[in-house]
DODO-826003 format. One record per residue (C-alpha): residue in three letters; x, y, z. Coordinates in steps of 0.5 Angstrom, whole numbers, plus 500, padded with zeros to 3 digits. Each point is the difference from the previous one (the first is absolute). Layout:
! DODO-826003
ALA_X_Y_Z .
...
//
This chain:
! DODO-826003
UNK_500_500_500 .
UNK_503_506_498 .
UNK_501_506_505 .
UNK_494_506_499 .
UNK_503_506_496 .
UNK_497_506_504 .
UNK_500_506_495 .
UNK_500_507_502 .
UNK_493_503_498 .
UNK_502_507_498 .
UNK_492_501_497 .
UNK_496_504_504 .
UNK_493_497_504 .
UNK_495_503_498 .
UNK_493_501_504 .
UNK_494_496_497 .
UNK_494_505_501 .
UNK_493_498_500 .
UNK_498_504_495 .
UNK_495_497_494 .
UNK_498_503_493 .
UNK_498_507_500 .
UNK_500_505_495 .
UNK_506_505_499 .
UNK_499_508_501 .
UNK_502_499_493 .
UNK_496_495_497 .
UNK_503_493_499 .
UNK_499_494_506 .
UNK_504_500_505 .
UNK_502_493_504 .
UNK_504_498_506 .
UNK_502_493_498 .
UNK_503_496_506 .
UNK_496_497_506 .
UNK_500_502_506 .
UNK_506_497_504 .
UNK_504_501_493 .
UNK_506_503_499 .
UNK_503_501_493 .
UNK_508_501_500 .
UNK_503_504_494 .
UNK_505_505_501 .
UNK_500_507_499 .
UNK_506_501_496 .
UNK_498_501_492 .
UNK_505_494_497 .
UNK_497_497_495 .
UNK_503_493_502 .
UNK_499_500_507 .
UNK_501_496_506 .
UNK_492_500_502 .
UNK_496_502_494 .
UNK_494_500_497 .
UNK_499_497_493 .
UNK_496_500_495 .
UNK_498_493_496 .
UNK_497_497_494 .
UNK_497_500_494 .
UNK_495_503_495 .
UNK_495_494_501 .
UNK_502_498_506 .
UNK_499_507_504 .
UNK_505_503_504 .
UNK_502_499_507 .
UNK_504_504_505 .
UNK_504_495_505 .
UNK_503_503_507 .
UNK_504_497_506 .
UNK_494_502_506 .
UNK_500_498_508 .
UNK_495_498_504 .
UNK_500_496_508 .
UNK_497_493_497 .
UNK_506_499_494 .
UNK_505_505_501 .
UNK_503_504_495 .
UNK_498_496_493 .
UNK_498_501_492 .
UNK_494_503_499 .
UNK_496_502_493 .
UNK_495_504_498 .
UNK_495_502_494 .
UNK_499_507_502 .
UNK_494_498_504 .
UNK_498_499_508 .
UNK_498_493_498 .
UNK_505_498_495 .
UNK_506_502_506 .
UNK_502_494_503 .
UNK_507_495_502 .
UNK_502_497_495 .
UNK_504_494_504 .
UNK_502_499_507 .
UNK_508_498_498 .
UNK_502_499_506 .
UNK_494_497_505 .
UNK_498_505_506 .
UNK_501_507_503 .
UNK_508_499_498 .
UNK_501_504_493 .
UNK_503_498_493 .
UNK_503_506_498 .
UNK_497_501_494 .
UNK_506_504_497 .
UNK_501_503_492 .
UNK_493_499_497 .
UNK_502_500_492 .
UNK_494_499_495 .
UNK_501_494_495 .
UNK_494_502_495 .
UNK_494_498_504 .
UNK_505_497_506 .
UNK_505_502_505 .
UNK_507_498_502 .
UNK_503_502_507 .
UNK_504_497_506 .
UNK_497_497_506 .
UNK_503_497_506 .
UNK_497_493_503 .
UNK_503_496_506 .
UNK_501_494_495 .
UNK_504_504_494 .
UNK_501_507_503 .
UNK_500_505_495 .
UNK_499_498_493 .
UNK_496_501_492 .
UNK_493_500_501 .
UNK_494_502_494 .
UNK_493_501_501 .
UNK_494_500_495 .
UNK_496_504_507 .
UNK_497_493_502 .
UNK_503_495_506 .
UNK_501_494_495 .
UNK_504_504_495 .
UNK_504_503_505 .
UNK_506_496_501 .
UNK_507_500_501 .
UNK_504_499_493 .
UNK_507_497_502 .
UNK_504_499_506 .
UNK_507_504_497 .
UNK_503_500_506 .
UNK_500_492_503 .
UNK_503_503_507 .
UNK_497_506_501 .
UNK_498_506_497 .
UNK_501_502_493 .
UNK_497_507_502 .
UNK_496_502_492 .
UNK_500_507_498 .
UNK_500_504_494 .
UNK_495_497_496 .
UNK_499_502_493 .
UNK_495_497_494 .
UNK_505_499_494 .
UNK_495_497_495 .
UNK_494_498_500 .
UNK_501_494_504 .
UNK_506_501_504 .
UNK_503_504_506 .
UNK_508_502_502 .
UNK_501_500_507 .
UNK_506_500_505 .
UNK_501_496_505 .
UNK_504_495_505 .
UNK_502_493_499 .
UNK_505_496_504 .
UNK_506_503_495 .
UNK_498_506_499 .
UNK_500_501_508 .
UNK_506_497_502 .
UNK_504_502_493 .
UNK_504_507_503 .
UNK_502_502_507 .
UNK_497_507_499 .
UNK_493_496_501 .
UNK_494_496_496 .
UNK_499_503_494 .
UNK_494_498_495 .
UNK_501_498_493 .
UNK_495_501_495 .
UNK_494_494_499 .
UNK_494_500_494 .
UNK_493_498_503 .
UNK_494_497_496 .
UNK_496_499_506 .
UNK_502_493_499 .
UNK_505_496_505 .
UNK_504_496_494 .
UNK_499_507_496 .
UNK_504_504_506 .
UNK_507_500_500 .
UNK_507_504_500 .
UNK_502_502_495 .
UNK_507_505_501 .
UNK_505_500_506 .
UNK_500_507_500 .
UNK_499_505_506 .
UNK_494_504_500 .
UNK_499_507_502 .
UNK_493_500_504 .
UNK_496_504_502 .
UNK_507_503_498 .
UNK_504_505_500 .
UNK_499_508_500 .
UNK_492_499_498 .
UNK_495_505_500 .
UNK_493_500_502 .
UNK_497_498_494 .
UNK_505_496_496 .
UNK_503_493_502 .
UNK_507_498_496 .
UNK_496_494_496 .
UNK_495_502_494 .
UNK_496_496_494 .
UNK_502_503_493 .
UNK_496_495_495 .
UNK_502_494_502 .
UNK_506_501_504 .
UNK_502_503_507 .
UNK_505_504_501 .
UNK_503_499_507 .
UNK_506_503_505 .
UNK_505_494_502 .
UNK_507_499_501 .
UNK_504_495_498 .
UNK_501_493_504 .
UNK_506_503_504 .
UNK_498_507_500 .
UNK_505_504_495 .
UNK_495_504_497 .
UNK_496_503_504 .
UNK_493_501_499 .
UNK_500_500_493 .
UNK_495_499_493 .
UNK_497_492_499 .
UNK_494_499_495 .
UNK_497_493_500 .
UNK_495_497_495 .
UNK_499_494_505 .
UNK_505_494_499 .
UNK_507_500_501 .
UNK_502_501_493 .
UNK_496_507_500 .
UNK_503_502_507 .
UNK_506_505_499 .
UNK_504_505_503 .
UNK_499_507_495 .
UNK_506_505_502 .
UNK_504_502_506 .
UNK_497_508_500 .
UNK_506_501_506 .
UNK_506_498_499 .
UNK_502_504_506 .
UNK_505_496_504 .
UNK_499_498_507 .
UNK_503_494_504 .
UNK_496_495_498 .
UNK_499_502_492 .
UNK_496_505_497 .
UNK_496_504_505 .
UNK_491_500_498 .
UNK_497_503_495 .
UNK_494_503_504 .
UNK_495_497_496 .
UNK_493_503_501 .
UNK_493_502_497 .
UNK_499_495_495 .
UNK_495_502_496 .
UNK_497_495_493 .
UNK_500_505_494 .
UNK_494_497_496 .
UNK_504_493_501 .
UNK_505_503_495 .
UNK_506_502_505 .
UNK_502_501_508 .
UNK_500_507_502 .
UNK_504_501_507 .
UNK_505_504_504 .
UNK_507_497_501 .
UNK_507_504_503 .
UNK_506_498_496 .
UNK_506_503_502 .
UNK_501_505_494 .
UNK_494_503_501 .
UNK_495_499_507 .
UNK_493_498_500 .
UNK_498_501_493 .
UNK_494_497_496 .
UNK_501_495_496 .
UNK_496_494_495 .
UNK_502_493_498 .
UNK_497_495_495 .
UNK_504_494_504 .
UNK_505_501_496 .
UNK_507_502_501 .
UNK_500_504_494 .
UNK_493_502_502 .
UNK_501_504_506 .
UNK_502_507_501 .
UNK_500_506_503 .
UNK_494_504_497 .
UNK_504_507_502 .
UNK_504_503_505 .
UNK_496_505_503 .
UNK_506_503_505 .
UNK_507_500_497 .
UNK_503_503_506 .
UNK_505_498_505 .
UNK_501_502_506 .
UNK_507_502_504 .
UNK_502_493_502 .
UNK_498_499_492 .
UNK_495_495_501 .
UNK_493_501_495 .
UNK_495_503_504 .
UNK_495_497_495 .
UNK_493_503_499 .
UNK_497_495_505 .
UNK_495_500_494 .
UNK_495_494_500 .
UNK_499_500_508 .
UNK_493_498_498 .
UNK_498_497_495 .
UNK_492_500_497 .
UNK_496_498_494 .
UNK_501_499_492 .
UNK_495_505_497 .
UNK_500_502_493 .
UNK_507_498_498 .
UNK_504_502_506 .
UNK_502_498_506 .
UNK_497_506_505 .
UNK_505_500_507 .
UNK_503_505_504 .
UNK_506_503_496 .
UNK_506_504_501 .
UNK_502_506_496 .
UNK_505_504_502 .
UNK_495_506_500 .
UNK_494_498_502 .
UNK_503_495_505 .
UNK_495_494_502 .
UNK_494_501_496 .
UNK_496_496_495 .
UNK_504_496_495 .
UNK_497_496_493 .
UNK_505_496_497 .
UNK_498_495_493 .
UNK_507_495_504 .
UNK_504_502_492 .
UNK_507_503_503 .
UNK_500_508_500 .
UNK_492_500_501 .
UNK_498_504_505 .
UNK_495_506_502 .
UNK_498_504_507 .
UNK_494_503_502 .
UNK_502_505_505 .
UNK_493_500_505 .
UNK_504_504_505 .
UNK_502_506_498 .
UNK_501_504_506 .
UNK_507_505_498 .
UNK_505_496_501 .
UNK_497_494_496 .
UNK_506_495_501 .
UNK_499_500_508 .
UNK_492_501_500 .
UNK_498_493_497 .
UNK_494_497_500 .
UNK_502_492_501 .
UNK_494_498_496 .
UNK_498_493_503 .
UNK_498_494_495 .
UNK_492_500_497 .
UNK_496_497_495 .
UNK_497_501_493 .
UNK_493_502_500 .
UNK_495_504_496 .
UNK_505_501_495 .
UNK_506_503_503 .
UNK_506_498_506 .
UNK_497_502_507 .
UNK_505_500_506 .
UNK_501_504_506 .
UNK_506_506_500 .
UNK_502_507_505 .
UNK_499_505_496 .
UNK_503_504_507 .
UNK_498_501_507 .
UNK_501_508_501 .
UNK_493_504_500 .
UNK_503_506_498 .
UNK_502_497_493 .
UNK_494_500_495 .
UNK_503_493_496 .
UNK_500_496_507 .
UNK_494_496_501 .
UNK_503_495_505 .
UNK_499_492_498 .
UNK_495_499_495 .
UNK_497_496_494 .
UNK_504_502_494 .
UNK_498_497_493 .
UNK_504_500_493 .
UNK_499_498_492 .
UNK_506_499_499 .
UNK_501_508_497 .
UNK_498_504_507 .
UNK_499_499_508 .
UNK_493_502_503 .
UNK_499_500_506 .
UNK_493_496_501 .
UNK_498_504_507 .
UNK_502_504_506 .
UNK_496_494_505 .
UNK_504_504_505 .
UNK_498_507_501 .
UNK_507_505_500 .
UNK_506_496_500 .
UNK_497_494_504 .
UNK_502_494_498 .
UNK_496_493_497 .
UNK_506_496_499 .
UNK_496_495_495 .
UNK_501_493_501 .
UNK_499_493_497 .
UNK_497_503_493 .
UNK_495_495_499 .
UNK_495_499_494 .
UNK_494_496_501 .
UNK_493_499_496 .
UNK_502_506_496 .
UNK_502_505_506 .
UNK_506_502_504 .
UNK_501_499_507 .
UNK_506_502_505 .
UNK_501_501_507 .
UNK_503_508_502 .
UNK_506_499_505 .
UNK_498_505_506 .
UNK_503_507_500 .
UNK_497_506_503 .
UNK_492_501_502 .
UNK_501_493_495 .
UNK_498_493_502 .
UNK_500_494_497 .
UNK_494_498_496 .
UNK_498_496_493 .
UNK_500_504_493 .
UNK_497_499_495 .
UNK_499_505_492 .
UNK_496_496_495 .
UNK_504_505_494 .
UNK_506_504_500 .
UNK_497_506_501 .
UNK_495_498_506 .
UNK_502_503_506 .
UNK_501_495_505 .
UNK_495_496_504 .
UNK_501_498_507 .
UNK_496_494_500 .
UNK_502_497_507 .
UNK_500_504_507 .
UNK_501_494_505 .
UNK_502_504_506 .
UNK_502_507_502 .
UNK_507_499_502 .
UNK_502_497_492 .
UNK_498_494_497 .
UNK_506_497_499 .
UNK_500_496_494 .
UNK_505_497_497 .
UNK_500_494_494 .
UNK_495_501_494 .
UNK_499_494_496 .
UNK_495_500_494 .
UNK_497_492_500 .
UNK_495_500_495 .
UNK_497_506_499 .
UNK_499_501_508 .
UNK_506_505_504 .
UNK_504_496_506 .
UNK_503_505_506 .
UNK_503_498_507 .
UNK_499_506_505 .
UNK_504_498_506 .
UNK_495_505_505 .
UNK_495_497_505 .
UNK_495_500_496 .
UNK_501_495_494 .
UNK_505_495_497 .
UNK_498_499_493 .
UNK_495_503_495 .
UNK_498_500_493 .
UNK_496_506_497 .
UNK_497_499_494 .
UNK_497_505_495 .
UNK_499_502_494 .
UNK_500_507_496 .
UNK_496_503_496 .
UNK_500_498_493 .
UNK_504_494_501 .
UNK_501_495_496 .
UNK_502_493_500 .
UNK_504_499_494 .
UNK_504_507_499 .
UNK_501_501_508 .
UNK_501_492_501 .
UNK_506_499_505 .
UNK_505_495_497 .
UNK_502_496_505 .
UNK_504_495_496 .
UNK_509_499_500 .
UNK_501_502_492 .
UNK_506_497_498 .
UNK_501_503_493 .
UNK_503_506_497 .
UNK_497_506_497 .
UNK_503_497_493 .
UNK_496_494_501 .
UNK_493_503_503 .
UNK_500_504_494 .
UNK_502_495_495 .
UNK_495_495_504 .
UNK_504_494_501 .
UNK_501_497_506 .
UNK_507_501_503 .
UNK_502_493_500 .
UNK_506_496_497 .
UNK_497_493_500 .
UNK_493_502_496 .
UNK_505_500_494 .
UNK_499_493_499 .
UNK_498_495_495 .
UNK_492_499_499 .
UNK_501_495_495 .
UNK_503_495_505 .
UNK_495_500_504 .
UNK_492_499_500 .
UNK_496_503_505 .
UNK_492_497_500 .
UNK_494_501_501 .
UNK_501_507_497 .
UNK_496_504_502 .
UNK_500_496_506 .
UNK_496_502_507 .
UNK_501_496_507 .
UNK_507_495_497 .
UNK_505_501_493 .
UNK_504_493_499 .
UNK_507_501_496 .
UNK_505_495_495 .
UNK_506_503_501 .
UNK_507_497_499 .
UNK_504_498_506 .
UNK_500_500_508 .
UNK_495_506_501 .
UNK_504_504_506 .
UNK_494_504_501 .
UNK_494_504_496 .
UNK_498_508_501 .
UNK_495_504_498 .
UNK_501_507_498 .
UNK_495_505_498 .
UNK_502_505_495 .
UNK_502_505_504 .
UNK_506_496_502 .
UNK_496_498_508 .
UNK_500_493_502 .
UNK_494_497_501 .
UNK_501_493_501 .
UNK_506_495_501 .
UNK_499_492_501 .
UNK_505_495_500 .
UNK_496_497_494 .
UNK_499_493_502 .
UNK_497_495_495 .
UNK_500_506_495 .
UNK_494_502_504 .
UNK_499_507_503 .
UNK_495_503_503 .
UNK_497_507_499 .
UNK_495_501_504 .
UNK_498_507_502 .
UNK_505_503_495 .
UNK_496_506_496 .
UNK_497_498_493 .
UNK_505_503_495 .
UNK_506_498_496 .
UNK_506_499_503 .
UNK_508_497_499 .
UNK_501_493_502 .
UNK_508_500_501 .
UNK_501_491_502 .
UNK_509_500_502 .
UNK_502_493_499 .
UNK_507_497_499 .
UNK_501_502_494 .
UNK_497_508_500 .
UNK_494_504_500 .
UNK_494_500_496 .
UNK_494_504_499 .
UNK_493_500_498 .
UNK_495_504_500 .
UNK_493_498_504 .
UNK_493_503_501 .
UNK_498_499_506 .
UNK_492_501_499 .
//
């Protein structure tokens, strides 16, 4: 029996209160979702990927589902899931029997399921997946047969698997310095778990910030942190496509030498750009933090500019820090915070071509280069980038209205509205668009308090649509689960809501939210295909019927079928079988035409079938 692995638990316990549907001051219903005696445990902090998390899974078809860890006196602290109803809010499994808790542990969407890490008294803490009933939650793999392998940085790399850190015996007796975790693939499945590189990953990582992580899906690959097996490198650029052979060191960005090798790169703010390249910041020693994009090769990875040659008198580079946060694609560019000589930290736009770079200077007060705006990340909505900058705090200053929503088209910079009367401040957080409106939460400044917003358009000024208590309400972590809005509070009255509106003129086809991974290039989505290498096979080795087909297809092909999948014409997975008996069964997949793609010894070959 292996030694329990008690983990801190850095989420903040929230309050359940005992408050039912009700009609928001601003329209909408709002509801508090767990039981009495419940607490649900997500932490404050804005990271994507964090330790307590609340994360939103499943599909289309299915519906989508929000699964969170929570705490009550009969069960302790485990996995729990709601469909944003008080009904559909309930425990998913008791993973550990009684009032001793499992440490539910960075939950991860896998399509319609969720990964994380559990402990148990029998195997301590291991890989666990959940379709959000008891008999699909399970434990996938002991990795570590003595003790614990400690999972973490779970990150969906295609359709039907997920890269992950962890420990195993080697990795953990491997260096004097302590355990490292190494590189593992996942397809939910206990053969399908493995190791699939010996290298020293970097998690949560190195130098990261509140919205970022050093691990990101681009296509179907993920870009990660790591260092090599003896520590050499530093926390350095790897890519992997899920196998061994597609697992490589990219560049040693800083080549500075230190005692052990070359110093880390401080890698940060991963960001997809339209699953074309990686944009991060990374610090070499020629030019300090700078932003820099990477198509997983060495000869595809660069610095984008430098926006601060300079070296200060012990001549190092000072580096513009530029790319602290990074944010969102929107319209061709990556917008973030960007450094300019002139403007200091201001709005910065890049198309991650060497030498492209634009700033908006937001704060303008004289002078520009020490008055910044240090705009945060935000999100597209109503055709324009909406995000949150400080244009100034002086009330003796026409242009200073504090930390307030500010939008752009790309050409100019607005700011959407001056929510904090003076210079009062917002301080917009956790840009959400839900069911064809945008929400956040004000962080409290002045005569502010915390409360939930929302602006149907651009140009609405914004609605308040909760007021839970008069101190603030204190929310935090806004989740869109199917049209339906998700937050947290960590006030007395209320752990977990969901709020669900619908504006004036909306339409489900124009305002849908897209909910879904996509895995192609803007190439590729424009062209129409489907982004993936193995529909290119040969239709006239394989025989598909019947065709049109409704709840079965059989196929005749050459060789040992190795597996069989079924892909939409938008490139999404929507069915994989094993092919046994050159039967498949497509029970529930939507009529339409599809491209069946049957992997056998001897390649890959693809048909089209109707499914009607």
């Amino acid at each position: 029996m292996k030694k329990r692995n008690l983990l801190l638990t850095a989420g903040l316990t929230l309050l359940a209160g005992s408050v039912s549907a009700q009609t928001s001051q601003a329209g909408g219903e709002l509801i508090s979702l767990l039981p009495d005696g419940v607490s649900a445990n997500i932490s404050t902090v804005r990271n994507l990927a964090k330790d307590k998390n609340l994360v939103v899974a499943g599909s289309p078809e299915k519906g989508y589902y929000a699964f969170f860890a929570a705490t009550d006196s009969e069960h302790g602290e485990e996995l729990w899931v709601t469909d944003g109803t008080k009904d559909g809010t309930r425990l998913v499994k008791d993973i550990v029997p009684g009032s001793a808790s499992s440490d539910v542990c960075y939950l991860t969407r896998f399509n319609d399921k969720v990964v994380f890490a559990a402990t148990n008294d029998d195997y301590g803490t291991e890989l666990w997946i959940s379709d959000g009933t008891e008999e699909g939650t399970y434990m996938v793999k002991d990795i570590h047969e003595i003790s614990s392998s400690n999972p973490r940085g779970f990150t969906q790399v295609n359709e039907n698997q997920i890269v992950f850190a962890a420990q195993d015996f080697e990795s953990e007796i491997y260096s004097e310095s302590g355990a490292q975790w190494w590189l593992w693939v996942t397809d939910g499945t206990e053969e399908g778990t493995k190791m699939i590189k010996q290298c020293m990953m970097k998690f949560p990582g190195q130098d990261n910030t509140t919205w970022k992580t050093p691990y990101c899906r681009v296509g179907r690959k993920v870009f990660f942190k790591a260092d090599d097996i003896d520590g050499t490198m530093g926390g350095e650029l790897w890519v992997t496509d899920g196998t061994e052979e597609g697992t490589k060191f990219i560049m040693d960005i800083n080549t500075e030498e230190i005692a052990s090798g070359t110093a880390d790169s401080a890698l940060d703010n991963f960001t997809n750009f339209y699953n074309e390249k990686l944009f991060f910041k990374a610090f070499s020693i020629e030019s300090s933090n700078e932003p820099w994009a990477s198509d997983g090769t060495p000869e595809g990875t660069y610095q984008i500019y430098d926006s601060n040659p300079t070296f200060d008198d012990a001549g190092f580079p000072r580096g513009g820090g530029a790319s602290d946060v990074a944010m969102y694609p929107y319209n061709g560019k990556i917008y973030f915070r960007g450094y300019s000589a002139a403007t200091g930290c201001e709005l910065g736009a890049t198309n991650c071509e060497p030498g492209d770079f634009r700033v908006f200077d937001i704060n303008v007060t004289d002078p520009s280069a020490t008055n910044q705006s240090f705009p945060d990340p935000g999100v597209e909505f109503d055709g324009v980038y909406l995000f949150c900058a400080n244009s100034g705090t002086d009330p003796l200053i026409e242009s200073n209205h504090g930390g307030e929503l500010w939008y752009t088209d790309g050409e100019t910079v607005k700011m959407q509205s001056d929510l904090g009367p003076g210079v009062q401040c917002n301080w917009v957080k956790d840009l959400t668009v839900c069911n064809g409106s945008l929400y956040w939460w004000n962080e409290a400044a002045g005569d502010m308090k915390v409360h939930l917003w929302r602006i149907d358009n651009k140009d609405q000024f914004p609605v308040q649509v909760t007021d839970l208590s008069a101190d603030g309400d204190m929310i935090h972590t806004l989740r869109n689960c199917g049209g339906k809005l998700l937050f947290a509070t960590s006030d007395a009255s209320g752990s977990l809501y969901s709020y669900y509106y619908e504006k004036e003129g909306y339409d489900p086809e124009r305002d849908a939210d897209n909910l879904e991974p996509e895995y192609r290039t803007r190439k590729e989505i424009e062209e129409g295909g489907s982004g993936i290498d193995e529909v290119a096979g040969n239709e006239n080795n394989v025989s598909v019927y019947p065709n049109p087909a409704t709840d079965h297809f059989r196929f005749n092909v050459e060789g040992t079928v190795k597996d069989v999948k079924v892909y939409d014409l938008a490139g999404r997975l929507v069915k994989t079988d094993n092919g046994d008996n050159g039967n498949v069964n497509i029970e529930g997949v939507a009529a339409g035409i599809y491209n069946v793609a049957i992997t056998t010894d001897g390649g890959t070959f693809v048909s089209k079938l109707i499914v009607e």
